[in-house]
TIRO-397685 format. One record per residue: residue number from 1; residue in one letter; z, x, y of N, C-alpha, C in turn. Coordinates in pm, 1 decimal. Example, Ala and Ser with C-alpha at 12.3 -4.5 7.8 and 13.67 -1.06 7.14 Angstrom:
BEGIN
<bamar 1,a,<780.0,1319.0,-569.0>,<780.0,1230.0,-450.0>,<780.0,1320.0,-330.0>> <bamar 2,s,<708.0,1285.0,-225.0>,<714.0,1367.0,-106.0>,<787.0,1290.0,3.0>> 
This chain:
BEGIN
<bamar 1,x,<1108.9,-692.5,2295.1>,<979.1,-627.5,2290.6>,<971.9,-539.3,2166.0>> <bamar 2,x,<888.6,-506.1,2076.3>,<835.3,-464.9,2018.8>,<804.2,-298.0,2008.1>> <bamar 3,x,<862.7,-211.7,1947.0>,<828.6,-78.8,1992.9>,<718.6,-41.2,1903.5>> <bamar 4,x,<637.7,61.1,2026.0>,<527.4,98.0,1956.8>,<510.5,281.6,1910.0>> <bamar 5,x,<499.8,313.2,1812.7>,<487.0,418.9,1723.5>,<377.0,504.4,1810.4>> <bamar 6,x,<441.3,609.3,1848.8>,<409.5,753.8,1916.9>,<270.4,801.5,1801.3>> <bamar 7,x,<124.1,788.6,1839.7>,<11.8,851.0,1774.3>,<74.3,942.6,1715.4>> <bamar 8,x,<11.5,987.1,1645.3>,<-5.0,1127.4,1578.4>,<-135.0,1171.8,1508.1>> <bamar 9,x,<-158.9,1280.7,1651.5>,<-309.6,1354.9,1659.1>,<-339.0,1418.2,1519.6>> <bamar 10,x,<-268.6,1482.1,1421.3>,<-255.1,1558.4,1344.0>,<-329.0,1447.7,1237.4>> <bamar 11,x,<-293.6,1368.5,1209.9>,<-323.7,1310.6,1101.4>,<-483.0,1278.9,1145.9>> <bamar 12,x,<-504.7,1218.3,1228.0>,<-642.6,1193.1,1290.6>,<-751.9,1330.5,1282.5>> <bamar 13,x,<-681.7,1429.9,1294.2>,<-785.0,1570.2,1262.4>,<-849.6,1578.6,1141.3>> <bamar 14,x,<-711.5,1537.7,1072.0>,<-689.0,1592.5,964.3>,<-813.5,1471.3,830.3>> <bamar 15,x,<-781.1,1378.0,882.6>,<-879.6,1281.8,826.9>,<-1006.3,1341.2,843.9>> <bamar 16,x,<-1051.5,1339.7,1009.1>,<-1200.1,1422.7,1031.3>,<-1192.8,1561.5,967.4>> <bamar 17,x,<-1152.4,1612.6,945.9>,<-1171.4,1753.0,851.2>,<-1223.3,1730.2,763.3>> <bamar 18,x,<-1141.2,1617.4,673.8>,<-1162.1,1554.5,511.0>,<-1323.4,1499.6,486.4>> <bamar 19,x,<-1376.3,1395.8,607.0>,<-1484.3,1393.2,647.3>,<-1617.4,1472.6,639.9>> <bamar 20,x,<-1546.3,1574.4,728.4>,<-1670.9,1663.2,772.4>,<-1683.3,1785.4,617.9>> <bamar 21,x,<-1527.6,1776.9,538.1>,<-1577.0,1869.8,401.7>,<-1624.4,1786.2,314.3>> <bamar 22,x,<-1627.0,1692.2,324.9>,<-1686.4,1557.8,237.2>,<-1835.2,1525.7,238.1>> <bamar 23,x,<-1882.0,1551.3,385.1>,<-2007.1,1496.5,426.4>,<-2117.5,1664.6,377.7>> <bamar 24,x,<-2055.6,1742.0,432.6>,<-2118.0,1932.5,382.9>,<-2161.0,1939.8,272.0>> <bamar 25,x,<-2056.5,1842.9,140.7>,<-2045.5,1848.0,31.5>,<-2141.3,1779.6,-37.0>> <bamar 26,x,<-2184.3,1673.8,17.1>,<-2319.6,1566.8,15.9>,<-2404.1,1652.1,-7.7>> <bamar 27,x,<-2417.9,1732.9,123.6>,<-2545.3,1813.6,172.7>,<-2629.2,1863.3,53.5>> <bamar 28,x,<-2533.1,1968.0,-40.2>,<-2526.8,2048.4,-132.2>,<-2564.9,2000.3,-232.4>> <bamar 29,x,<-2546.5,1819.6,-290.0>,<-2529.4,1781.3,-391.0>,<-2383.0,1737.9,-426.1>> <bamar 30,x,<-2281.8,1743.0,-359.6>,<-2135.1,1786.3,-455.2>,<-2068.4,1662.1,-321.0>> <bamar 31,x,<-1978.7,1572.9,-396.1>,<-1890.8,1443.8,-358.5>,<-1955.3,1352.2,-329.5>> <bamar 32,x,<-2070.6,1334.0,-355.5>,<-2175.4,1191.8,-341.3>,<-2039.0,1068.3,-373.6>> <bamar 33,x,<-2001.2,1094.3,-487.7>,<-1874.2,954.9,-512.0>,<-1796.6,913.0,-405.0>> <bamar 34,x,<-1758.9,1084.5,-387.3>,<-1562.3,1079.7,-305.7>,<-1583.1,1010.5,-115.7>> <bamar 35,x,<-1710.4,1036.9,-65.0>,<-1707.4,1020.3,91.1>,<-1724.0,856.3,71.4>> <bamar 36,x,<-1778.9,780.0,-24.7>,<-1742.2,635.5,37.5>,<-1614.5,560.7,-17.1>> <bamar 37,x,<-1557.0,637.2,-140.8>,<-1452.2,614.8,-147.9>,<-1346.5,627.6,-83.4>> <bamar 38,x,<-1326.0,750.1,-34.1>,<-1236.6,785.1,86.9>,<-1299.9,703.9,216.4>> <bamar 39,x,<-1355.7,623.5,230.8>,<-1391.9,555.6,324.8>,<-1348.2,456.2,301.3>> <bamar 40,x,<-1382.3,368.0,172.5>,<-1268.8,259.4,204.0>,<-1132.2,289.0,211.7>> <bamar 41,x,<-1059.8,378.5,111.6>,<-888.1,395.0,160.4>,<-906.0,430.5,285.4>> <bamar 42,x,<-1002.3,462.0,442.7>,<-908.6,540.3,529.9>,<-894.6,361.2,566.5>> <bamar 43,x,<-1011.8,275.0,519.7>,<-1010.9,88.2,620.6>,<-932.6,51.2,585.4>> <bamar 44,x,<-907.1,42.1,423.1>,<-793.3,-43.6,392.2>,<-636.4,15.3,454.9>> <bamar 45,x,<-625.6,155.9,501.3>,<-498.9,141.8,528.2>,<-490.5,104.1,687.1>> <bamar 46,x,<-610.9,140.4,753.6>,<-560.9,85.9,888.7>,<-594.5,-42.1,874.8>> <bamar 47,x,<-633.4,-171.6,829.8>,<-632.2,-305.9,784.4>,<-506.4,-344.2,783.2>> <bamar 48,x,<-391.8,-237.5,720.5>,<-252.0,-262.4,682.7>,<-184.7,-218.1,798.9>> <bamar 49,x,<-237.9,-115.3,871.8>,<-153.3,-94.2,968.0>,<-191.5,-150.8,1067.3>> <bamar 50,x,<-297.2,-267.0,1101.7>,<-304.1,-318.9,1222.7>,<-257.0,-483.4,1213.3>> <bamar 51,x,<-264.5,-531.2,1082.7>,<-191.6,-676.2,1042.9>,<-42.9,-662.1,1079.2>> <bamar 52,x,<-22.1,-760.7,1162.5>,<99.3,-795.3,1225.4>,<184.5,-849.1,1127.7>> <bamar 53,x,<154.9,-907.1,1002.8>,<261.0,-993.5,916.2>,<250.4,-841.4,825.4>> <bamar 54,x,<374.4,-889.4,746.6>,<395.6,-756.1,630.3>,<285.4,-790.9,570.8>> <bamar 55,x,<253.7,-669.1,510.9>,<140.8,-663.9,359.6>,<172.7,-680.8,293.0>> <bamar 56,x,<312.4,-701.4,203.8>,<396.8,-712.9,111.5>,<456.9,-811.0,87.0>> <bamar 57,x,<428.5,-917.3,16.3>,<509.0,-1020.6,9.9>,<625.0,-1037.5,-123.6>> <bamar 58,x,<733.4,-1098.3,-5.8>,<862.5,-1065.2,-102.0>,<862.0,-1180.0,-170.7>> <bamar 59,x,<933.6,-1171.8,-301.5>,<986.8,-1290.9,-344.5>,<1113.6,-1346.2,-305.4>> <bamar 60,x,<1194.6,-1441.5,-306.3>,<1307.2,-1481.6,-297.9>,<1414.2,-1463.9,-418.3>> <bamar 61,x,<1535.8,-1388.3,-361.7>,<1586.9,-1314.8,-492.1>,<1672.2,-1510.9,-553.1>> <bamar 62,x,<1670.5,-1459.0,-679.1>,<1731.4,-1613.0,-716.1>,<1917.9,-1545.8,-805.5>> <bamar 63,x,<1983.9,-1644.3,-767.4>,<2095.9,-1620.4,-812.0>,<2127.1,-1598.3,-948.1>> <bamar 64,x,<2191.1,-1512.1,-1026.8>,<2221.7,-1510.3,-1139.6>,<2359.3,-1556.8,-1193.7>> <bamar 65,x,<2269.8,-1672.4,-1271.3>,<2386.1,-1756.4,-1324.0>,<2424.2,-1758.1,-1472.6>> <bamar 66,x,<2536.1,-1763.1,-1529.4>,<2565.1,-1734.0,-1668.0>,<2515.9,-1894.6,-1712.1>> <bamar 67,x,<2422.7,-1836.8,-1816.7>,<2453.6,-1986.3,-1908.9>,<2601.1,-2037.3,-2006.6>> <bamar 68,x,<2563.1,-2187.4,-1999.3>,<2669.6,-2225.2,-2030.0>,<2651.6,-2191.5,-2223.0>> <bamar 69,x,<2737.9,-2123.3,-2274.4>,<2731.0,-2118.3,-2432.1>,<2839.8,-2170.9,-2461.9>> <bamar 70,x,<2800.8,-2214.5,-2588.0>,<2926.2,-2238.2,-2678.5>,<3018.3,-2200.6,-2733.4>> <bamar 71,x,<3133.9,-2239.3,-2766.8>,<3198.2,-2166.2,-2846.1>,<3208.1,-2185.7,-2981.6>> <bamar 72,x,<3147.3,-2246.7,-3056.5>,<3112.8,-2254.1,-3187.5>,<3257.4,-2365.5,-3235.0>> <bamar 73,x,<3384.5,-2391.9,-3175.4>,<3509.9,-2465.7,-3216.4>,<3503.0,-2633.2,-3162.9>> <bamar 74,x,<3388.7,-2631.9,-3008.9>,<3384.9,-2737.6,-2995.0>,<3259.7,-2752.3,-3067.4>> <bamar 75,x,<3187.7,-2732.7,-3148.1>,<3073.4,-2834.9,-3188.8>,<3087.8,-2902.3,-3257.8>> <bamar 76,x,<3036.9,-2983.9,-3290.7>,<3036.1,-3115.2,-3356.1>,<2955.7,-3138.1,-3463.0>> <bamar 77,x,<2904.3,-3027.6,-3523.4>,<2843.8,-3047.4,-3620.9>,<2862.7,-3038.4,-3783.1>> 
């Protein structure tokens, strides 16, 4: 089975805080940019945290192999 990661309320406040000084800030004139920007980073990271496959795709490490060089005594030229 699969273990599942204990919430954490704190961060969830803490987002709505960011929100609610974001949205005040509208009010005024001031973060028109920042509230839909910070809106997509809060989707895209829970997007990442609710996809079951990694987000990260690895490459396959490849072996390191010496090339074959010469020694300059066998050539033939």
């Amino acid at each position: 089975m699969s273990e599942i990661d204990e919430l954490d309320i704190n961060n969830i406040l803490e987002i709505e805080e960011i929100r609610v000084f974001l949205s005040e800030g509208e009010k005024v004139g001031k973060h028109k940019r920042w509230s839909p920007i910070f809106e997509m980073v809060v989707n895209l990271c829970n997007d990442r945290l609710n996809k079951k496959e990694s987000p990260i795709l690895s490459m396959p490490l490849e072996d390191n192999t010496e090339p074959n060089l010469s020694d300059h005594s066998s050539d033939e030229d």
